[in-house]
GUTI-627378 format. One record per residue (C-alpha): residue in one letter; y, z, x. Coordinates in steps of 0.05 Angstrom, whole numbers, plus 32768, in hexadecimal, padded with zeros to 4 digits. Each point is the difference from the previous one (the first is absolute). Layout:
REM GUTI-627378
AYZX/...
This chain:
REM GUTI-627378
X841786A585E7/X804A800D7FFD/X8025803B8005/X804380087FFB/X80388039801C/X805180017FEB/X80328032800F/X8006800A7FBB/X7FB280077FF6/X7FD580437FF0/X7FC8801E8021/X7FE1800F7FC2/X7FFA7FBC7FE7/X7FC97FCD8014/X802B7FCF8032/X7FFB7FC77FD2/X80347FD47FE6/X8018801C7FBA/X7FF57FCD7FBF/X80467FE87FF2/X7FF380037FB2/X7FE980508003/X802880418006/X7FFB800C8045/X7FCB8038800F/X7FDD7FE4803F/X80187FD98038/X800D8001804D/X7FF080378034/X80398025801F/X7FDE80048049/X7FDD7FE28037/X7FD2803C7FFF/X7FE97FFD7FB7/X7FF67FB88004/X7FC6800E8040/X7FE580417FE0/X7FF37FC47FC1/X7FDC7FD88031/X7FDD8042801B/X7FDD80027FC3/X7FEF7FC17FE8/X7FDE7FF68045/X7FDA804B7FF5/X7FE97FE07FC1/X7FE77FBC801F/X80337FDF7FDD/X80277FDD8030/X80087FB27FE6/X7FF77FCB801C/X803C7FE18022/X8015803F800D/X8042802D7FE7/X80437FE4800E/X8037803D7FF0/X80447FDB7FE9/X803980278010/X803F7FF07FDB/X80448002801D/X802780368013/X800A803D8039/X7FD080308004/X800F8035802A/X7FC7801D802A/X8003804C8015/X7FB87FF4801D/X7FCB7FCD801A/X7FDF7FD57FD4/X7FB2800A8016/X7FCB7FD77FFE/X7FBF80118020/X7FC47FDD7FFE/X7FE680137FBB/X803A7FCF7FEE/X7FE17FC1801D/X7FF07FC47FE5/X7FD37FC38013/X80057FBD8018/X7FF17FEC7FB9/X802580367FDF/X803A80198027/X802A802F7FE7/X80537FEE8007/X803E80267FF6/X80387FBE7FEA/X804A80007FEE/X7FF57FDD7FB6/X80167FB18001/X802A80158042/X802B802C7FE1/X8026802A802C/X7FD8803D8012/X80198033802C/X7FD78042801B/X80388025801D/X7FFA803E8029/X804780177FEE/X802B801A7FD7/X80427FE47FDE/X803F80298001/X803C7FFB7FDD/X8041801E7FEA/X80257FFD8040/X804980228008/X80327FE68033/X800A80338033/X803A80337FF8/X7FEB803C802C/X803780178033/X7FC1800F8034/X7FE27FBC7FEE/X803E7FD08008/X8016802A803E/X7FBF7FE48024/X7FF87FB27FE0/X80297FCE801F/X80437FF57FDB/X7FE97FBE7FF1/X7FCC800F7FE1/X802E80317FCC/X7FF77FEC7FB7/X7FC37FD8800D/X7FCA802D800E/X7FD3801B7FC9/X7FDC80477FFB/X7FC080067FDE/X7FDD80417FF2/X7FB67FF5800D/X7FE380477FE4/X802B7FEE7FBE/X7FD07FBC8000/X7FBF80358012/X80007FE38049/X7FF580368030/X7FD27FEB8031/X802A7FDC8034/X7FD47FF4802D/X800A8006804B/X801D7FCD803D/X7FCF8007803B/X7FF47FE7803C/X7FE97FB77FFA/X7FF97FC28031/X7FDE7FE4802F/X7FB480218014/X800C80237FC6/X7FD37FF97FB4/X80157FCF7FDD/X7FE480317FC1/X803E80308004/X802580017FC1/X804C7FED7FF8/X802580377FEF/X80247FF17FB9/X80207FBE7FFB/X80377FDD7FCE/X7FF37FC17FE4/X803F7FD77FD3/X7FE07FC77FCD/X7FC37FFC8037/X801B7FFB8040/X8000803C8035/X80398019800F/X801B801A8042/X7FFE804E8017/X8052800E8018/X7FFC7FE9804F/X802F7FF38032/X800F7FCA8017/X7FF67FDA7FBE/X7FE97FBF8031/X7FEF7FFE8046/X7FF8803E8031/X801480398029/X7FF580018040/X7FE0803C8028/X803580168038/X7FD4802C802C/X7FC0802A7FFB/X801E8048802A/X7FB9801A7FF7/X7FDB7FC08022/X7FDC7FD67FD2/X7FD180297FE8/X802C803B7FF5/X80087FF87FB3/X80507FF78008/X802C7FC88005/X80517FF57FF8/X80227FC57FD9/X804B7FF2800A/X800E7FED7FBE/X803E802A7FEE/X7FE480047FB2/X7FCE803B8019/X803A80297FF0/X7FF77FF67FAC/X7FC4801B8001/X80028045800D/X7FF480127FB6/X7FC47FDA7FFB/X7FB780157FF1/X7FBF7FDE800D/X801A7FD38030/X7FD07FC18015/X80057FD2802C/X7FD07FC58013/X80027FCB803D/X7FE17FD38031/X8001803F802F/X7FE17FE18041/X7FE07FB87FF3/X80157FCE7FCB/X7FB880027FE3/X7FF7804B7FEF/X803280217FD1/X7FFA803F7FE3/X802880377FCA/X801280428016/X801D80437FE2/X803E80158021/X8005804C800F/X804380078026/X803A7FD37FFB/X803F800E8031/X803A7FDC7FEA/X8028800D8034/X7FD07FE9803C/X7FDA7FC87FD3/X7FC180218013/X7FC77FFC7FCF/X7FC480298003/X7FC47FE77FE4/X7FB880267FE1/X7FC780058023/X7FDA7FD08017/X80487FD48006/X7FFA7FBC8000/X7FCB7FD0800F/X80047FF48052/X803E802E8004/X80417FF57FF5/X80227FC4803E/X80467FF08008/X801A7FBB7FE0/X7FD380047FCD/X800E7FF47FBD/X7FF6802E7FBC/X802280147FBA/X800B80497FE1/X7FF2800C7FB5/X8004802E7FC2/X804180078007/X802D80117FBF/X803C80018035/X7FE57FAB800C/X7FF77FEF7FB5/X80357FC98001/X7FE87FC47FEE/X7FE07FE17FBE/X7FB280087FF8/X8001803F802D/X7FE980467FE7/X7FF88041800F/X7FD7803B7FE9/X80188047800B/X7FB680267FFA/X801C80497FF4/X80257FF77FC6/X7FD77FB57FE4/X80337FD37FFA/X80007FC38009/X803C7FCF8024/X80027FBA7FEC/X80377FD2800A/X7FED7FCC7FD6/X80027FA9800D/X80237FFD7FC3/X8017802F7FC0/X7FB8801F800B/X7FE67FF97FBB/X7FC17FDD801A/X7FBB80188005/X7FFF8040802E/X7FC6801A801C/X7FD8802E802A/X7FBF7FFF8020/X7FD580457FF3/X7FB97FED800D/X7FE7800E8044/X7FB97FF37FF6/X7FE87FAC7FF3/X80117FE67FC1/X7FB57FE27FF5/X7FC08010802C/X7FBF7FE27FF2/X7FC780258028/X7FBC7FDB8008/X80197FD67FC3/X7FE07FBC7FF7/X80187FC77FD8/X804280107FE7/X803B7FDF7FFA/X804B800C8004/X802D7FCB7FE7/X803E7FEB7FF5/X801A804A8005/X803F801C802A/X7FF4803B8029/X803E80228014/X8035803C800C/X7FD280318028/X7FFF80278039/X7FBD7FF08014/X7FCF7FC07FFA/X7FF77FDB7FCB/X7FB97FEC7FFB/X7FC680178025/X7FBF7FE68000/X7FC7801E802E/X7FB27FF08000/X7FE17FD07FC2/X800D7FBA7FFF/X801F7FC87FDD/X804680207FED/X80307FCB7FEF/X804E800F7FFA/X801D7FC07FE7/X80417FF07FEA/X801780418011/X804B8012801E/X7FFF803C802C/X805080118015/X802A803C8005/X7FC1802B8022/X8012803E8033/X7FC77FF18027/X7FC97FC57FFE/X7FF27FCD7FCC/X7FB77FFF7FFC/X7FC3801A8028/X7FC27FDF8003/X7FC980268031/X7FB87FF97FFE/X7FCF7FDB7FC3/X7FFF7FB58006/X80197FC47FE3/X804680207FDD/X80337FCD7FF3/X8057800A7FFE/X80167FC47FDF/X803C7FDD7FF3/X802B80408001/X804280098016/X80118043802D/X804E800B800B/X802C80478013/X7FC3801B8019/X80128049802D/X7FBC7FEE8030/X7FEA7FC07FF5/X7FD97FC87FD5/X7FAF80098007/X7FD680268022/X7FB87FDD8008/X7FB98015802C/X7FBC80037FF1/X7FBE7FE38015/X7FE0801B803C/X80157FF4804D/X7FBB80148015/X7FDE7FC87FE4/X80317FE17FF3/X7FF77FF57FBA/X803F7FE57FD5/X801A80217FCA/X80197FBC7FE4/X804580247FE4/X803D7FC97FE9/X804C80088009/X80077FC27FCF/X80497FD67FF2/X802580438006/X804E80028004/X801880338034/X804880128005/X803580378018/X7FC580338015/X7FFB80338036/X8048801F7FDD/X7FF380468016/X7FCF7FF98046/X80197FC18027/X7FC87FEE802E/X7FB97FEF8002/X800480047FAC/X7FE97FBC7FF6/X7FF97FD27FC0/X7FBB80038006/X7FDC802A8035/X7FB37FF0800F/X7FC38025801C/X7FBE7FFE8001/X7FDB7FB97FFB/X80097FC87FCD/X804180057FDD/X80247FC17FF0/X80437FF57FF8/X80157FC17FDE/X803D7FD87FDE/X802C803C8001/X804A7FF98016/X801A8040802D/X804880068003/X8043802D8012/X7FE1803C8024/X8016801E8038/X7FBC7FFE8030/X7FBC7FE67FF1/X7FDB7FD77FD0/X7FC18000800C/X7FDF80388032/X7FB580018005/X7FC680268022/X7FB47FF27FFE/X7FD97FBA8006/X7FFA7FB97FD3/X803E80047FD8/X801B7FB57FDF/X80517FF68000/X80147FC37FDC/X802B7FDD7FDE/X803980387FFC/X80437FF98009/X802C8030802F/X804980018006/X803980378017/X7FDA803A8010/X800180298042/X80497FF97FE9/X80138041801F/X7FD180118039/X7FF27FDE8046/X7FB47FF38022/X7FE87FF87FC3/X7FD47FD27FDD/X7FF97FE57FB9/X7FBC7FF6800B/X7FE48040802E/X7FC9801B8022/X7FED8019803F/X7FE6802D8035/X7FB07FEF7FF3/X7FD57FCF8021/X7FD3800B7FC5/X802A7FEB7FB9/X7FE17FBD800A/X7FF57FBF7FCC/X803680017FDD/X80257FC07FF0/X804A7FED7FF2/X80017FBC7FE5/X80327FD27FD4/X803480337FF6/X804F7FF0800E/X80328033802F/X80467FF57FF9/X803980248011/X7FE2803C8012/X802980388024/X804080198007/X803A7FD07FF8/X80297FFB8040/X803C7FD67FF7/X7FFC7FE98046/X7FB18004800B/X7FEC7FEC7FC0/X7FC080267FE8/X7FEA80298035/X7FD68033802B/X7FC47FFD7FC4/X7FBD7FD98003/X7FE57FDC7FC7/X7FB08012800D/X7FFD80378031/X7FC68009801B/X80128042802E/X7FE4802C803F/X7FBB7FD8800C/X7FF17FEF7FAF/X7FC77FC58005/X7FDC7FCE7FE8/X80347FE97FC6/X800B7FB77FE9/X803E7FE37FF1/X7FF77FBB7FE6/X802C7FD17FCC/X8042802B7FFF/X80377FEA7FFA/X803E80298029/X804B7FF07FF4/X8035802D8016/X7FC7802C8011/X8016802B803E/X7FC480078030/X7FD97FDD7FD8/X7FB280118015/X8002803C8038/X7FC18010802C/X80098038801F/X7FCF8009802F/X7FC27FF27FD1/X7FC07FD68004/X7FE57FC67FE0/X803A7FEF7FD5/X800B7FB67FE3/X80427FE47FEB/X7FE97FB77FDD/X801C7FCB7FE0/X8043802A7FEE/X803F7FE87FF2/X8044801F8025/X80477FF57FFC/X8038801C8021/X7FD68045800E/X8017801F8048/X7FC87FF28018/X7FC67FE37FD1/X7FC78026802C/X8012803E8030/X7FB980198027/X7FFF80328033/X7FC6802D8023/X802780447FFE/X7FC2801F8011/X80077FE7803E/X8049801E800E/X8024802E7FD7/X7FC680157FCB/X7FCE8005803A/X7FF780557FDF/X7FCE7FE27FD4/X7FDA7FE8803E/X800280318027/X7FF0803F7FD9/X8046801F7FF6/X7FFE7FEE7FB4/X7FB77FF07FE4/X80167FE57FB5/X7FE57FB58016/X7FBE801D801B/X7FFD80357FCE/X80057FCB7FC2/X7FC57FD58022/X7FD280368005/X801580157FB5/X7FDA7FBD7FEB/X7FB97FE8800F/X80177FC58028/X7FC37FF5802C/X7FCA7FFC7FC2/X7FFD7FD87FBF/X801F7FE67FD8/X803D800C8036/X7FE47FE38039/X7FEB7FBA7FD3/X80457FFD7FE1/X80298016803E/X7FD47FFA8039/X803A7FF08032/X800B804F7FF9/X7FB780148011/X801180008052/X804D80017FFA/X8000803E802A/X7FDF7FDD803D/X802C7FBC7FEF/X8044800E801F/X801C80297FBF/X80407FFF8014/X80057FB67FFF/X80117FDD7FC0/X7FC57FCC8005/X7FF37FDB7FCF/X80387FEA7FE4/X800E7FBA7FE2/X80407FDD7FEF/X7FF17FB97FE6/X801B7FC57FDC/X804080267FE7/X80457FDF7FEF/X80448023801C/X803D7FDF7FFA/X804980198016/X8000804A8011/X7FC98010803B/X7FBD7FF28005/X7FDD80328027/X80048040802B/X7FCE8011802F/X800580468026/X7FDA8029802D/X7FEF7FBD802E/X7FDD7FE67FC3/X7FEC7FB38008/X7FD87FCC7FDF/X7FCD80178024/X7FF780417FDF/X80227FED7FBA/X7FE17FBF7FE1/X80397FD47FFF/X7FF97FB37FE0/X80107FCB7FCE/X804080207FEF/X80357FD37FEA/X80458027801E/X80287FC4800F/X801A7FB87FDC/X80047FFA7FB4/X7FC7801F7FE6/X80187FE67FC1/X801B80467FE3/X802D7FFF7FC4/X802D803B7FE8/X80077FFD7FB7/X801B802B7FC9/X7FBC800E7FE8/X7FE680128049/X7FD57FDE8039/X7FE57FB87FFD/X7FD77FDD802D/X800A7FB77FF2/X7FBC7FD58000/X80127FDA803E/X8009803B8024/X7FD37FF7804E/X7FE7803E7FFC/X7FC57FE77FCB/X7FF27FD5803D/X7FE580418023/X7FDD80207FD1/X803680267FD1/X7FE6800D7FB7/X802D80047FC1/X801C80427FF2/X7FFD80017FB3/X804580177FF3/X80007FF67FB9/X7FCC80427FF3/X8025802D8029/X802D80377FDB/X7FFA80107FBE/X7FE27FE17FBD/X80017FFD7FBA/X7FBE801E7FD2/X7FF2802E7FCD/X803280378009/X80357FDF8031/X801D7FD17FC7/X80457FEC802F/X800980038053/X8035802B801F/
């Protein structure tokens, strides 16, 4: 059966397509909601066909001002699922926001006293509660160990591309001058003689790298002194306190709105500041929504396809419990928070979707049970992630994974400023994906991260290709990042058939167990393979009962019984095993060429670290070429043992709903 919704359909009519030779009494539904309560009854009736209900949604915006629910009286089955489809891929936008117009350039005395000269006769002013806007939302403290579920405030979005909140500077940083209260003292001074602009402004921001160049955070300014530079911060300040040298940026600044794409909303009197790319007559909007666009709540069998998800505050889709959810085709962008959440059911599928301007990050994925270890078989499928993590910079990934069973395959991760992938729990499968420029902006990171657990064992990272990954030194290159991190004791992952160009520290142990690196590829990476037994020197506090995380997250699991001690069973007497050690570990039959081949600290050695059959010196018959990494066929390292690293599956592919590549 076949339903049928258009922006210019009626509640009151049945959803079908109207007869082209009749006077047009009957036709398409108007909303989402009538088009399930439809299916609501023909399944209270028995009625449901077989093949299921497709709902064909016709082009055009449709504006949410709440979630689209689906619970799980609105499943289908296997044979009959029920899906929600943009009709013969027309372009079909649910848009949590609201489009504004009528903007007037700015002529107020107080106004034009406070923008930048430069930016006199270019900036527009909108009047949002003229357009019936007046919820406005609210900037809060966001960042690092902070939800990655708090709403964006209201944002502006010009023909549907974010644009920027009014910052200074417009690129780089400030740098903090001195902390007079100590580091934790919730105070710190810039020299930056353009403090003294400000002292009109409201609702100052500002965000930073405060202490380390993996934890950044956003933070309400209460007291401002010009004249000193001194900036005092809201309680709880930022994330590790506030060090000297570091970097950061202030924002919400009319007094800063000097420079195209920037904007600035004045909450107490609703208007809006735009100064526009162009002559500003493109599409303007606003996100409203706070809440997900679509949740689906112990649903089974449904489908979401070829549908774009965008201009909200919050998430856009949410599933939790049921099973077999499949978003396909689907383009999640322009999102205050987090693309879509996937937690709990079994067997849900995100496929060949593309996730860009996300606030938070791509997908969120966990399910099955750690216990027994029982997968929840969830699939991150040919996915295109891009420009995320625009509000919270670190540990925001394209894709982050708990729980046990999630693969994550043929996706391409790109232009972010800190992870890709970051996972907890046991028997995940990475493969195939593509990763390139991300941890753009941060230092000790890793695109692929994980770490301070002897226990988030089994999963595998295989056939996937790293390049140029970090920050961009002119000097250095790409550097202070890892390609697969596998941080503070993680164990018992397996990195086999990668291929690393460019790739910074390209496979990191840091002081875990039973780790392999096989049959990987690496070129100029600085080095290919770092280990190290930290426990044994400067992270001996796990060891020694000063911090229990390690020991606590080991008793959290049932490591000494089945089916733990069958799958793992090097952890059933790690305690009495020398746990500080990083036993275990086994680096075979790898190629390296130019960069460095391997670090070993802590008095590591061959005979703690399995080290053999790698091929780090000669021609190893490596080729650079415009399309990546070859190996030719006469290459000795076959002669040891090296397999064939398919390179022609990894990254993305064409099917049903991803017609063209990026």
């Amino acid at each position: 059966m076949n339903l049928y919704i258009s922006a210019q359909g009626n509640d009151s009519w049945s959803g079908r397509l109207p007869s082209p030779n009749r006077q047009r009494t009957d036709g398409p539904l108007a909303t989402l909601e009538r088009a399930r309560d439809l299916i609501r009854q023909m399944k209270a009736q028995g009625r449901l066909p077989a093949g299921g209900v497709t709902v064909w949604i016709r082009a055009g915006i449709y504006e949410r001002t709440s979630t689209f629910e689906l619970s799980a009286q609105d499943s289908g089955t296997a044979d009959s699922p029920i899906v929600y489809a943009a009709y013969r891929n027309e372009p079909v936008r649910l848009v949590g926001g609201r489009r504004i117009a009528g903007g007037r350039k700015v002529t107020a005395r107080s106004v034009l006293e406070r923008l930048p000269a430069e930016a006199h006769g270019k900036v527009l002013a909108y009047h949002l509660k003229s357009a019936g806007i007046t919820d406005y939302g609210q900037m809060r403290r966001r960042g690092f160990g902070l939800s990655a579920r708090i709403p964006a405030g209201l944002e502006l979005f010009y023909n549907g591309k974010p644009m920027t909140l009014a910052q200074y500077p417009n690129e780089g940083w400030l740098t903090i001058a001195a902390a007079p209260a100590g580091q934790q003292g919730g105070r710190f001074t810039c020299d930056d003689p353009r403090l003294k602009r400000w002292a009109q402004a409201k609702d100052i921001w500002v965000h930073g790298y405060w202490t380390w160049d993996w934890a950044d955070s956003y933070e309400k300014v209460v007291a401002l002194n010009p004249d000193s530079g001194e900036i005092l911060t809201a309680e709880p300040h930022g994330v590790y306190g506030y060090t000297p040298g570091k970097r950061f940026r202030v924002l919400n600044l009319l007094e800063e709105l000097d420079a195209s794409g920037e904007w600035y909303l004045d909450r107490e009197t609703g208007t809006l500041y735009f100064y526009p790319p162009d002559d500003g007559d493109g599409e303007l909007m606003v996100s409203v929504l706070e809440t997900p666009l679509v949740t689906l709540n112990e649903v089974s069998h449904v489908k979401l396809q070829g549908i774009t998800f965008e201009m909200c505050r919050g998430t856009g889709v949410e599933v939790r419990g049921g099973s077999g959810v499949v978003i396909a085709g689907c383009t999640f962008r322009n999102i205050g928070t987090v693309g879509a959440v996937i937690q709990e059911g079994s067997a849900h599928k995100v496929v060949s979707c593309d996730f860009m301007d996300l606030g938070d990050g791509g997908v969120r994925v966990s399910g099955g049970d750690r216990k027994t270890l029982t997968p929840c078989k969830h699939e991150v499928l040919n996915c295109l992630f891009t420009r995320y993590s625009r509000w919270s910079r670190t540990y925001r990934p394209a894709v982050r994974v708990d729980g046990v069973g999630v693969r994550v395959a043929h996706c391409l991760m790109c232009d972010a400023p800190h992870n890709a992938i970051l996972w907890g729990g046991n028997d995940h499968l990475y493969e195939f994906n593509e990763i390139h420029h991300v941890c753009t902006e941060t230092g000790d990171a890793g695109a692929f991260y994980c770490g301070r657990d002897f226990t988030i064992r089994g999963t595998v990272i295989r056939h996937n290709y790293f390049h140029d990954i970090g920050r961009k030194l002119e000097a250095k290159g790409f550097v202070d990042v890892m390609s697969v991190y596998l941080d503070d004791c993680a164990s018992g992952i397996t990195i086999f058939g990668n291929i690393f160009y460019r790739a910074g520290r390209a496979a990191m142990i840091g002081g875990g167990r039973d780790n392999t690196v096989e049959n990987n590829i690496f070129v100029e990476c600085e080095p290919s393979v770092h280990v190290d037994a930290r426990g044994l020197g400067w992270a001996s506090f796990w060891f020694d009962g000063r911090d229990s995380t390690l020991m606590d997250r080991l008793k959290a699991v049932p490591y000494q019984q089945a089916p733990w001690s069958e799958r793992y069973p090097e952890l059933v007497n790690i305690l009495n095993d020398d746990p500080a050690v990083p036993k275990g570990n086994k680096i075979v039959r790898n190629i390296s060429v130019g960069g460095r081949w391997i670090d070993l600290y802590d008095n590591l050695n061959d005979q703690i670290v399995t080290i053999r059959d790698n091929l780090t010196e000669g021609n190893a018959g490596v080729e650079v070429t415009s399309r990546g990494i070859r190996l030719r066929k006469d290459s000795p390292a076959f002669k040891i043992g090296f397999q064939p690293i398919p390179v022609e599956k990894i990254g993305l592919y064409r099917d049903a709903y991803r017609k063209q590549l990026p």
